[in-house]
Structures are given as structure tokens and as C-alpha cells.
C-alpha positions as CSV (number, residue, x, y, z in Angstrom):
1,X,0.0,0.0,0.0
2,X,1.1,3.8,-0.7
3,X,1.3,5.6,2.0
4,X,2.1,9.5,2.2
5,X,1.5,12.4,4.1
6,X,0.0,15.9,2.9
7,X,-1.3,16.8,-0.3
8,X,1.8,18.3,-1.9
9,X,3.3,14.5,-1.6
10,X,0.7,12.8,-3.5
11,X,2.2,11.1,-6.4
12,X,1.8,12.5,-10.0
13,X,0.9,9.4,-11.6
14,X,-2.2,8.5,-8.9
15,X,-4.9,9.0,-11.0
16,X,-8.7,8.7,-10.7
17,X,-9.9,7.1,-7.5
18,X,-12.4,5.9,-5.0
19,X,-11.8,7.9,-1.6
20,X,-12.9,7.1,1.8
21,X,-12.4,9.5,4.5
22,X,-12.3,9.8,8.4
23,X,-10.3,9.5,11.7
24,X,-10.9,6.0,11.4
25,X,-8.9,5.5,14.6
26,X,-9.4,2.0,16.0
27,X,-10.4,0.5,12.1
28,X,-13.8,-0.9,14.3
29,X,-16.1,-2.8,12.6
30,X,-17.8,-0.3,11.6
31,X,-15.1,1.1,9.7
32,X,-14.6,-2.1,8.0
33,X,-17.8,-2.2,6.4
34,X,-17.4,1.0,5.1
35,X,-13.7,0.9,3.6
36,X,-15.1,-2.6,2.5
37,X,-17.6,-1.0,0.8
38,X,-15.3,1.4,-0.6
39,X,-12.8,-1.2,-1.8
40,X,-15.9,-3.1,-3.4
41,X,-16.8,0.1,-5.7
42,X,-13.2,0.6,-6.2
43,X,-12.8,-3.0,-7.9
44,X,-15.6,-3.0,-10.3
45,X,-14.5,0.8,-11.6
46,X,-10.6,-0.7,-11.8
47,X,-9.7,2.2,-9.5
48,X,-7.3,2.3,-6.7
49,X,-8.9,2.6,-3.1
50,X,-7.3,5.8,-1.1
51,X,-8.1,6.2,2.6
52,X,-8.0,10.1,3.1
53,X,-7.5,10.2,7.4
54,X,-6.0,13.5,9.4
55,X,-3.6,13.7,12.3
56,X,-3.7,14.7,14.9
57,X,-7.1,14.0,15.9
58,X,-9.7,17.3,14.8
59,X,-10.7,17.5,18.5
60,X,-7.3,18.6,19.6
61,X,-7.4,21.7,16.7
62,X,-10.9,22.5,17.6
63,X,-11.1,22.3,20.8
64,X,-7.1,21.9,22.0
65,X,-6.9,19.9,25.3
66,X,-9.7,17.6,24.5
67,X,-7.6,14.8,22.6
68,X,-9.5,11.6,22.6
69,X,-7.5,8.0,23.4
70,X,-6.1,6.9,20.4
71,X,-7.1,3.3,19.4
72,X,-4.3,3.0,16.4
73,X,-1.3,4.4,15.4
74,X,-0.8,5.4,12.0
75,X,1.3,2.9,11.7
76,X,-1.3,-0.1,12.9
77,X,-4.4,1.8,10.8
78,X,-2.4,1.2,7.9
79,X,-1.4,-2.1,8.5
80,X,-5.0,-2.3,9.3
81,X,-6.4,-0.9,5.9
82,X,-4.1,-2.6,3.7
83,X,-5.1,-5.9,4.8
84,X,-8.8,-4.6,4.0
85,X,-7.5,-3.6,0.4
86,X,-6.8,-0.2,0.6
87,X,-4.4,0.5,-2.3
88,X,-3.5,3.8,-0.5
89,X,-3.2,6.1,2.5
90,X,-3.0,9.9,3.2
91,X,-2.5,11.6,5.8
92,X,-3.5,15.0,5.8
93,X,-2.5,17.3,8.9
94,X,-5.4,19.2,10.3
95,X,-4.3,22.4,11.2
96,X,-6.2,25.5,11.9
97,X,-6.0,26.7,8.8
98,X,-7.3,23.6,7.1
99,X,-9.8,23.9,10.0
100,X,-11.0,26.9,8.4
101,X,-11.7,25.2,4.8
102,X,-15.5,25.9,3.4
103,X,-16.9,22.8,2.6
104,X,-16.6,23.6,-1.3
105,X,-12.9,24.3,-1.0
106,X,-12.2,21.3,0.9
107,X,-14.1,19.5,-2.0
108,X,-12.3,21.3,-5.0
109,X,-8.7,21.4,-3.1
110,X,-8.7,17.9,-1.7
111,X,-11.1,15.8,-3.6
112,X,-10.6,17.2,-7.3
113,X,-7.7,18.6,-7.4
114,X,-5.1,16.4,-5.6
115,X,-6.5,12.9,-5.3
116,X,-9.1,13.0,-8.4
117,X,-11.8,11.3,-6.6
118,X,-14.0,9.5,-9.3
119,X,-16.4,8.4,-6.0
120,X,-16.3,9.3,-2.5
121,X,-17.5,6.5,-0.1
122,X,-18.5,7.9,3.6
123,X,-20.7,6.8,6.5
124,X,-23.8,8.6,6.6
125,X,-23.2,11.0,9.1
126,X,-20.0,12.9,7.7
127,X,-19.3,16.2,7.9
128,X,-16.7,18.5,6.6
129,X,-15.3,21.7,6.2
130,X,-15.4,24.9,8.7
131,X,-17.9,24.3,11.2
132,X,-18.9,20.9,9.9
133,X,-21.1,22.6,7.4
134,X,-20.7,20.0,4.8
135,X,-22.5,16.7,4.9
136,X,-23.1,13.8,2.5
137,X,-26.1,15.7,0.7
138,X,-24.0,18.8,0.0
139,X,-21.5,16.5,-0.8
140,X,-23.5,14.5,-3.5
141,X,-23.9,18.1,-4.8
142,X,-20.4,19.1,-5.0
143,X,-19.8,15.8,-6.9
144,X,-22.3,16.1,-9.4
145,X,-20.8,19.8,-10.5
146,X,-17.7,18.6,-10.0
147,X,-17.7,15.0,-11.4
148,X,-17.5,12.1,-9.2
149,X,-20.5,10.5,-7.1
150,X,-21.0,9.8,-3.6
151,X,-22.3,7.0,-1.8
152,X,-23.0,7.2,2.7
153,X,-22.9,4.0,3.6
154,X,-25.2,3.3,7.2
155,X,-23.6,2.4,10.4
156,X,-23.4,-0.5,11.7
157,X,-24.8,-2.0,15.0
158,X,-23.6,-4.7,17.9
159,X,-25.9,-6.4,19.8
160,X,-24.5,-6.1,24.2
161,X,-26.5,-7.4,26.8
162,X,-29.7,-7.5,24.6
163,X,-29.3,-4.1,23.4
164,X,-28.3,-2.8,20.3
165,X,-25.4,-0.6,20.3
166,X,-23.6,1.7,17.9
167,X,-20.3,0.8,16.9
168,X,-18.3,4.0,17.7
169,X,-14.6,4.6,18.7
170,X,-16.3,6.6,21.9
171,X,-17.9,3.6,22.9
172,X,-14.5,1.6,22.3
173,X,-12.5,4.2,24.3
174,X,-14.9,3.5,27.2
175,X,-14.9,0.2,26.9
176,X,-10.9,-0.2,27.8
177,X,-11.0,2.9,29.9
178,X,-13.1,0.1,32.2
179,X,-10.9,-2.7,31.1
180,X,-13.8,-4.3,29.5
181,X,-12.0,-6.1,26.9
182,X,-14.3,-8.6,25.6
183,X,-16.6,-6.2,24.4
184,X,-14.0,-3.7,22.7
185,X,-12.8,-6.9,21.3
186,X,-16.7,-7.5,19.8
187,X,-16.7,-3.9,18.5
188,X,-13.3,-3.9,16.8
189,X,-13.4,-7.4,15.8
190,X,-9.8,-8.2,17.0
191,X,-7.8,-7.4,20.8
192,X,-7.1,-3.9,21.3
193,X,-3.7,-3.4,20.9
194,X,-1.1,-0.9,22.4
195,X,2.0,-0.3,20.0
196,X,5.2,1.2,21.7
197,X,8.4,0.2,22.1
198,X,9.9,-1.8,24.9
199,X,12.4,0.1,27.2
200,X,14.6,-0.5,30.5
201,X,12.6,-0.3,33.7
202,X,12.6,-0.7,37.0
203,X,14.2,-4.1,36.5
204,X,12.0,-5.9,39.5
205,X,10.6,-8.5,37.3
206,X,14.1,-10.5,36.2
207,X,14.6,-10.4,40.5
208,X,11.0,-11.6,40.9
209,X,11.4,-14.7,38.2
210,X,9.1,-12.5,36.1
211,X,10.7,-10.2,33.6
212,X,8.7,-8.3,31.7
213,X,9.3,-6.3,29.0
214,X,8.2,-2.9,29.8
215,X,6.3,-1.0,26.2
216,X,6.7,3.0,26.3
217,X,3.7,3.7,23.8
218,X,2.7,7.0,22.2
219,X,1.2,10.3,23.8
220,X,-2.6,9.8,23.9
221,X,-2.6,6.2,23.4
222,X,-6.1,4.1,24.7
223,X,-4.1,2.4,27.9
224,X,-7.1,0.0,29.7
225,X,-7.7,0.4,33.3
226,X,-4.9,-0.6,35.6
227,X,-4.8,-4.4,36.2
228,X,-4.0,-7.6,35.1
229,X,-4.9,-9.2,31.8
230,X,-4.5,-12.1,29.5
231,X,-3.2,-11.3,26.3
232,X,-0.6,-11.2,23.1
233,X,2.7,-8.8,22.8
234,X,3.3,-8.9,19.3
235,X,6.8,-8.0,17.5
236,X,6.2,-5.2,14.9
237,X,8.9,-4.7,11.8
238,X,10.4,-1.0,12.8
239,X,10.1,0.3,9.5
240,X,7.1,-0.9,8.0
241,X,5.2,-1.6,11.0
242,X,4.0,-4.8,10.1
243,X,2.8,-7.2,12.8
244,X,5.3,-10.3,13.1
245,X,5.3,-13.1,15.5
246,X,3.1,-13.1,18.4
247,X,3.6,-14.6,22.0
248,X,1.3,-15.1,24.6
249,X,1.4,-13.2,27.6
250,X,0.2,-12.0,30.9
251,X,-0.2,-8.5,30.8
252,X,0.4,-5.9,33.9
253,X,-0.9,-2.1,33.7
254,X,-0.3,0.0,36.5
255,X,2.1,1.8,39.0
256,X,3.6,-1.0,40.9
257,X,1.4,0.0,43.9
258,X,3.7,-3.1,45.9
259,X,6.8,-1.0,45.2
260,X,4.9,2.5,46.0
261,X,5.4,3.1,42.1
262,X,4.2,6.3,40.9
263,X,5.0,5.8,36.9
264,X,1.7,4.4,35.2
265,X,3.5,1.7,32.8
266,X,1.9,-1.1,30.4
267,X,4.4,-4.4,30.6
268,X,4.1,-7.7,29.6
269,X,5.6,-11.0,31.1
270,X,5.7,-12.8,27.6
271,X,5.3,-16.9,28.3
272,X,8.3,-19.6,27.7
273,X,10.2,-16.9,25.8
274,X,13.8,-16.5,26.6
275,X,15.3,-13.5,24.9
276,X,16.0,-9.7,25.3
277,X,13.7,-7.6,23.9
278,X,15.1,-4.0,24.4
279,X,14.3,-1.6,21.7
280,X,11.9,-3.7,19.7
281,X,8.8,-2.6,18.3
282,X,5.5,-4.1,19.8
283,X,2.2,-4.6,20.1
284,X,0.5,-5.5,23.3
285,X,-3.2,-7.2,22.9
286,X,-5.2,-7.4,25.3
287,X,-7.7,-10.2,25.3
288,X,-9.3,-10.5,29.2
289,X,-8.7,-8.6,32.4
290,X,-7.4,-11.1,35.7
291,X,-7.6,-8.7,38.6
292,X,-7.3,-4.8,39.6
293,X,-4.5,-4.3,40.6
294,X,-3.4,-4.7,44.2
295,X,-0.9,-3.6,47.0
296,X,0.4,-6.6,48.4
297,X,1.5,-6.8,51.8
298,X,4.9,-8.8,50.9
299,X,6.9,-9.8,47.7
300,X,5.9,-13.3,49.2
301,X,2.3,-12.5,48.3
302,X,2.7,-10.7,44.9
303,X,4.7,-13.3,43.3
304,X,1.8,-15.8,44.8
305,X,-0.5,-13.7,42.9
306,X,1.9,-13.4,39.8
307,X,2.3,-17.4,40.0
308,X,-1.9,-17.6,39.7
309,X,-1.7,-15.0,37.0
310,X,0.2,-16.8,34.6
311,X,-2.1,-20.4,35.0
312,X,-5.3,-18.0,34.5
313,X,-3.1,-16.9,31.4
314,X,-2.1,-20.3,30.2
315,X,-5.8,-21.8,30.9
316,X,-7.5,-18.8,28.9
317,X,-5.2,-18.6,26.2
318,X,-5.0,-22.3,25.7
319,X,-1.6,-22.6,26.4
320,X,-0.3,-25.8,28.2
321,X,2.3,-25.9,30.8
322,X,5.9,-25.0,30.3
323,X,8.0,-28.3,30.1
């Protein structure tokens, strides 16, 4: 997949395409069904699919301080995309300026001029330019003067608890703010995953029996609720940030509150692996939460609850004993 960011970088010999725009920031399932839809119409008009996205997120430009979790990195939305068919990705920074864009320049600058949209696919609810004062309709009307057509494609519904539910990256966000992983695992239709790369810490773990490798992730990113899980840390290429082998893992997210820790980290004790792990790119998936976390009265007690955190691992991964 192409990938570039800003207009000016677009390459000259793109030509006409199918365009898909939004945050897209967790690539839910949602999202899928629309970029699927997108890659559909792009096929039978023997057009490449582009994914038009923005960083950072519009709610830090329009209302600065208010930046939402991030569910992806652009790195893992486009590895994300491309294994959807997206033939390619840009990323256009959204600045106050482009903040400011009417709805018809956004069309003409972006749309027509630089990526030569022959048909916009978009959920049903976007909006655009200054104030949000575009939306699909005034879209369709833009693209009829302009010529390409546009489709809104509905959103799509999970059933929880008996009740239907929107699938939104809000209601994601919450869900592993609460360390509810199963759920955000129904609405994004994988693990939710925290990228980062693994760093030195406090070095407790290797004393304890139970190194960990300890995953410095990005400003912003969705971190669930301190605790214990089950889950995967994944080893990511560095430059093309594609997902490699995968381990299984018992995850710990927290301060150390044993240790009077006041450092909020995300680490992983990685199951029968023997290695060092320092300065590799990762993913961390989270599959099920154990416990909260605890302050223990004694390293005694914590590495008792450590030992029982690695069999609930093993037995809900379905992974037999070491040995």
C-alpha cells in the first residue's frame, strides 16, 4: 500500500480514485464495512482505493486539550487498511488553517484537485469543512458539479446485553477505559492493541522470576484500566510496522502500587520466551482482564499472585504448561 502524508506529496501518476475519508482511529467494525464498501466500488471501476485520514485528531485543533485516546497508530491503521484492500493512505494534517476550509474548497482542493476522486465513499453521518457545514447531501452536490458520485454507507450495530449498540470509537474508548475487553474486542473485531516500544525499567521482574518487557507507547494512546490481563505482545517490523510473531502473555498495567510506584506503565511478562527484547517494536493485545491491581502486603504475596496470574493466562489462552 502507498502511503504519504500531505497533499503536496501525493504522487503525479495516482490517478482517478475511489476515496474514503475519516479519523478511522481504532479500524472498528464499523469502519470495516465501510472501507469494504469502498474497496468493493473501487474493484468494479478498476480504480485504486485511497483512505484520506488527518492527524492529529480534529478534536485537539478545535477544541485543544480535549484529545481523545487513540485506538491506532498510523502505523497499525495502515497495516490495518491494507489488509482490508486499501491501495493507498493519506494523511493530511489538520491544522487551523485547514480547520477553516469551506466545505466547497475542501471539496475542489482535496477531492478534485489532488486525489481526483471518481467516487467518495462515507458513513452517513459525515461532515466537513469549517464548522462541519458539509455533509453527505452537500457533498453529492459538490460531486455532481464537480464530477465524481457519492455514496453514505449506514452504520453498523452490535448487539450487548440485549441491546443494540452503535459501533463507535467513543464507545470503544470506554470500553478499555473500564478494562472491559471482551466487548471492545466485539466492536473492533480483534484485541485492542497498544504499540510502543519496549524500554529498560525498574528491573523488578528478572529479581521476581518474572521479567517483563516494559512497552513505552505513544502520547494519547487508549491504555485500559490498571490491572491484570490475558493477552498477546506482538513484535512489529520497525520500519514498515508490520505485525510479526506473536507470543502469549500476561499482561500488567499499572504503578507497581507493591513497590509505592508512581509511573503508570503497560508491561508484559511474555510466556516460555527467553530473549532480550530492548528496543523492539510491539504490540501488546489485550484479550481478558485477571484482577485490579493490588498492594500486596509482601513480595511473598505478589509473586503468589503473579504465580496464579500466569495459570489463568495459560488456561484462557490455551496454552499448556511449560516443560
Amino acid at each position: 500500500m502507498k502511503r504519504w502524508r500531505g497533499l503536496e506529496a501525493t504522487p503525479a501518476d495516482l490517478g482517478r480514485t475511489v476515496v474514503t475519508i475519516g479519523m478511522y482511529d481504532g479500524v472498528h467494525r464499523g469502519h470495516q464495512a465501510l472501507i469494504g464498501a469502498a474497496v468493493e466500488r473501487a474493484r468494479a471501476l478498476h480504480r485504486p482505493c485511497l483512505l484520506l485520514t488527518f492527524d492529529p485528531h480534529p478534536a485537539e485543533v478545535i477544541r485543544p486539550g480535549s484529545h481523545p485516546a487513540i485506538l491506532t497508530s498510523l502505523d497499525r491503521k495502515a497495516e490495518l487498511v491494507a489488509e482490508l484492500g486499501v491501495d493507498a493512505m493519506c494523511v493530511l494534517p489538520f491544522t487551523p488553517e485547514f480547520m477553516r476550509l469551506s466545505p466547497e474548497s475542501f471539496t475542489h482542493t482535496v477531492l478534485v484537485e489532488h486525489l481526483h476522486a471518481a467516487q467518495v465513499v462515507v458513513g452517513q453521518n459525515f461532515t466537513y469543512g469549517h464548522k462541519a457545514a458539509g455533509t453527505v447531501q452537500t457533498l453529492a452536490a459538490e460531486g455532481r458539479r464537480f464530477g465524481f458520485t457519492v455514496e453514505g454507507v449506514p452504520l453498523r450495530n452490535i448487539e450487548e446485553e440485549g441491546e443494540e449498540v452503535s459501533i463507535s470509537s467513543t464507545y470503544i474508548r470506554a470500553c478499555v477505559a473500564a478494562g472491559d475487553m471482551e466487548p471492545a474486542t466485539q466492536a473492533l473485531g480483534r484485541p485492542h492493541r497498544v504499540d510502543g516500544v519496549v524500554v529498560v525499567g525498574d528491573r523488578r521482574g528478572r529479581a521476581l522470576g518474572y521479567p517483563t518487557a516494559n512497552v513505552e507507547s505513544p502520547q494519547f494512546t487508549a491504555i485500559p484500566a490498571d490491572g491484570v490481563y490475558a493477552g498477546y505482545l506482538v513484535l512489529r517490523d520497525p520500519r514498515s510496522g508490520v505485525s510479526k510473531e506473536r507470543y502469549p502473555s500476561a499482561i500488567s498495567v499499572g504503578t507497581n502500587p507493591t513497590f509505592e510506584g508512581s509511573r503508570r506503565t503497560v508491561e508484559a511478562f511474555v510466556l516460555d520466551f527467553d530473549g532480550d527484547l530492548y528496543g523492539e517494536h510491539v504490540g501488546v493485545e489485550f484479550v481478558s482482564r485477571l484482577r485490579a491491581m493490588a498492594a500486596f502486603p509482601d513480595v511473598e504475596s505478589l509473586v503468589a499472585a503473579m504465580d496464579d496470574d500466569v495459570v489463568r493466562t495459560r488456561a484462557l489462552l490455551d496454552v499448556p504448561p511449560a516443560g
